[in-house]
C-alpha positions, 0 to 999 in steps of 0.5 A, spaced: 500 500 500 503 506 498 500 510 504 505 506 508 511 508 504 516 514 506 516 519 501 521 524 500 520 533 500 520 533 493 514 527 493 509 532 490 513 535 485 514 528 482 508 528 482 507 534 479 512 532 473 509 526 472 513 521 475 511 514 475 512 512 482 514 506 484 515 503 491 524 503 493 527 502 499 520 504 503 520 510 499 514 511 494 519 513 489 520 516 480 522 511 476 521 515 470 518 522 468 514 523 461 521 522 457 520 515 460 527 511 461 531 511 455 531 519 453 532 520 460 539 517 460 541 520 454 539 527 456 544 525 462 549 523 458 548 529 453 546 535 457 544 535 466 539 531 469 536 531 477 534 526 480 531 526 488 536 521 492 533 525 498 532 517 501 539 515 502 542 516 509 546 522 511 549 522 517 554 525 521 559 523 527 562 528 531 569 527 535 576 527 535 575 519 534 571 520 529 576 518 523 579 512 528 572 510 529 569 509 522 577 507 519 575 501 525 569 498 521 571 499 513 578 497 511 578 504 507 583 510 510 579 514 513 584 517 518 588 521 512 582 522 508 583 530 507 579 536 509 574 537 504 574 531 500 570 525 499 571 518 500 568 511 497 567 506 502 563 499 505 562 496 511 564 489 512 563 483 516 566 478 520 565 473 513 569 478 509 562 480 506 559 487 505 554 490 509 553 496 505 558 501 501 557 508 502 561 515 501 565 519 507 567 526 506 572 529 512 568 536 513 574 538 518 569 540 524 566 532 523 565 527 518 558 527 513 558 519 511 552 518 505 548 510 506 543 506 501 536 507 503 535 500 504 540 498 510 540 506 513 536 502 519 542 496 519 548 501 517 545 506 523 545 501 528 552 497 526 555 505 528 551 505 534 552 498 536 561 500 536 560 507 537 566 509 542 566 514 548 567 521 545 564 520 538 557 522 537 552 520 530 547 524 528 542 522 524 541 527 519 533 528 519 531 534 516 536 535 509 534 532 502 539 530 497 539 532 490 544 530 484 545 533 478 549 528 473 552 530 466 556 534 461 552 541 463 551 540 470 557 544 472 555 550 467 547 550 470 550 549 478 555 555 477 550 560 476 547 558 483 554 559 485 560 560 482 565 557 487 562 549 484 566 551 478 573 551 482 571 543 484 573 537 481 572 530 483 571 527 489 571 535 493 567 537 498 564 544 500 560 547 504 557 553 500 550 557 500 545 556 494 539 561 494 541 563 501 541 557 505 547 552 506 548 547 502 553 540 503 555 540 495 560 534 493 562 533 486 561 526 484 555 521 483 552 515 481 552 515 473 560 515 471 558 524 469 560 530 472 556 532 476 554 534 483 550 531 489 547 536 493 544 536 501 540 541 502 534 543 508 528 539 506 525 547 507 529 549 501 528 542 497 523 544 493 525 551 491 531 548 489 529 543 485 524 548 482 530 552 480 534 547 476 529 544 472 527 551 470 534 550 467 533 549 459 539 544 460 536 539 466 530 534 466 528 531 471 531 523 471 528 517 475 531 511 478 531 506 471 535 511 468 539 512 474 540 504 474 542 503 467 546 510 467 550 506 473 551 500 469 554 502 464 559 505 467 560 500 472 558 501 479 555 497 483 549 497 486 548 493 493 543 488 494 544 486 487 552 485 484 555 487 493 552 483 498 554 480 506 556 473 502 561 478 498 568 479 499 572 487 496 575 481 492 570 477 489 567 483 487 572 486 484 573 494 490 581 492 491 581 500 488 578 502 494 582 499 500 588 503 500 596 500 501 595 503 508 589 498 511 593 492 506 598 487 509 604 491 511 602 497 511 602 502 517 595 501 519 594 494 516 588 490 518 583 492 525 576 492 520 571 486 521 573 480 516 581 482 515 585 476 515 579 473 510 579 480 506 586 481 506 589 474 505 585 474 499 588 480 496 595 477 498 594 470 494 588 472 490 585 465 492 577 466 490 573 462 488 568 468 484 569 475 480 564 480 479 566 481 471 563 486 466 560 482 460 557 485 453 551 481 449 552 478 442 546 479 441 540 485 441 537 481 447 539 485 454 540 480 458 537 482 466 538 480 473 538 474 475 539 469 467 544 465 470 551 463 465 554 457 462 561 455 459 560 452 452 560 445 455 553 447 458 556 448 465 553 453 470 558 458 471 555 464 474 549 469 475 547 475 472 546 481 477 545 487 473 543 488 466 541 493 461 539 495 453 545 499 455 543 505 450 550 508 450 554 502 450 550 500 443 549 493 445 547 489 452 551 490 458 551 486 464 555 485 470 555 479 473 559 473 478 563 467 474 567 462 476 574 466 478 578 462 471 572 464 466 573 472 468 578 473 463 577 479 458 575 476 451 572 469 455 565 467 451 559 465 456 552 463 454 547 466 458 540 462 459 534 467 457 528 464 456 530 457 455 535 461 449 543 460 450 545 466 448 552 468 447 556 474 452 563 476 452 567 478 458 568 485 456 573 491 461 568 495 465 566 501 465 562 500 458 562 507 457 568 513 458 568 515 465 567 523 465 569 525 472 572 533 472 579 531 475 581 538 473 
């Protein structure tokens, strides 16, 4: 029943643009706009497209700890993370799995830490669960989250203010727009340039209004912002990361820096460790997440699963799309770790049909993020 589900302050401006809702994470959320899915992914890539992410989790921790305290639980360098700068990273377990994956950015007097809307409940819990004497988490009530992704994106926010332009990838600021504060971080979730935008959900609205007033943005909804993601592949958790996956299995070894290996200064101390990091020393894994592009017109959808051209069972699709970029189907997926080669030919069951994939190198398309 929709009314039991959560709604975002933007809610009835979706409603207003025509949205199509969906139920997502306990949120009645767009899935598309009268575009409809395709246009809008192309938009994003061609132009700047705004997609309300106002479900996602933010959350504060306060305390000269705060660093030391969440660099225990994620086998990521938060300790020299710099003033100003965000950082990818993912909580895991005991198993070497992952809880969630998340964004930390060091906003000198605290860190802002960003979770997936469907384990913000577990990921708050997990904290406060470890939460030592002297940090403090807020839990981050009252602000929404917009993202604005493309090519344009920087020359539409600049007109708000000026200073977004002086970014690149992975900063953070606090700066005003329209007035009021915003936390303004440069990255997102579509492989484009782009800017995520925390704002006071009293604000939201007005914002929202401002920039889709803008000739260059359209409203975007979460199946373009699926594909968008796929093809430059990024993970989406619950679906290619999950607790029975490890960092190496699912291919993040990029996101565990030298200093949290084996023999570097502060190896180790996250939960799941010897499993984690004994993988990455003797790259012993039984499954790696790969990219792989359809020989044929057919996308091939979460869930087919993959054969060797004997007929065996090798893997599992976790993510596909048309990819209207890319030109053909792209998927990511888990295979048996000696299939994972780039160039290695799978068959993946659609339909009672064997149809034919080749392990390509993700991301399907260029990465376009503003590096300076």
């Amino acid at each position: 029943m929709t009314q039991d589900l959560l709604k975002t302050p933007l809610h009835a401006l979706h409603i207003e643009a025509g949205a199509k809702m969906v139920p997502f994470a306990g949120y009645d959320m767009p899935v598309q706009y009268k575009l409809g899915v395709k246009k809008e992914h192309l938009h994003t890539r061609d132009a700047a497209g705004l997609f309300d992410v106002s479900h996602m989790g933010q959350l504060r921790l306060h305390g000269a700890g705060a660093a030391a305290f969440l660099e225990s639980l994620v086998p990521v360098d938060i300790i020299d993370l710099p003033q100003g700068s965000q950082r990818y990273a993912f909580f895991t377990n005991e198993e070497g799995g992952i809880m969630d994956d998340l964004m930390v950015a060091n906003l000198s007097d605290h860190l802002f830490v960003v979770v997936n809307a469907a384990c913000k409940d577990q990921d708050i819990s997990h904290l406060q669960a470890h939460l030592p004497e002297g940090v403090e988490l807020e839990i981050i009530e009252d602000r929404a989250l917009l993202a604005l992704q493309g090519p344009k994106a920087v020359e539409v926010l600049k007109r708000f203010n000026a200073e977004v332009a002086d970014m690149v990838f992975m900063d953070v600021r606090k700066l005003e727009i329209l007035g009021v504060e915003c936390i303004v971080s440069r990255s997102g979730y579509t492989g484009e340039d782009g800017y995520e935008i925390s704002v006071p959900s009293s604000h939201a609205e007005e914002l929202a209004r401002k920039l889709t007033d803008e000739a260059e943005v359209e409203w975007i909804g979460l199946g373009a912002r699926d594909s968008l993601r796929l093809e430059c592949g990024l993970c989406l958790y619950g679906h290619d990361l999950d607790t029975t996956t490890t960092p190496v299995e699912a291919s993040l070894l990029w996101g565990i820096q030298k200093v949290r290996r084996l023999g570097g200064e502060r190896e180790g101390g996250f939960p799941g460790a010897d499993i984690i990091l004994k993988q990455i020393e003797t790259k012993d894994v039984t499954r790696k997440r790969v990219g792989l592009v359809g020989q044929t017109k057919a996308p091939v959808r979460e869930g087919a699963e993959l054969f060797d051209a004997e007929d065996n069972k090798v893997g599992v699709v976790t993510s596909g799309t048309a990819g209207p970029n890319a030109g053909k189907p792209v998927s990511m997926a888990y295979v048996r770790a000696d299939l994972a080669a780039i160039g290695t030919e799978l068959f993946a069951d659609v339909r009672g049909k064997k149809l034919p994939m080749t392990v390509e190198k993700m991301p399907f398309v260029p990465q376009r993020y503003y590096r300076g």
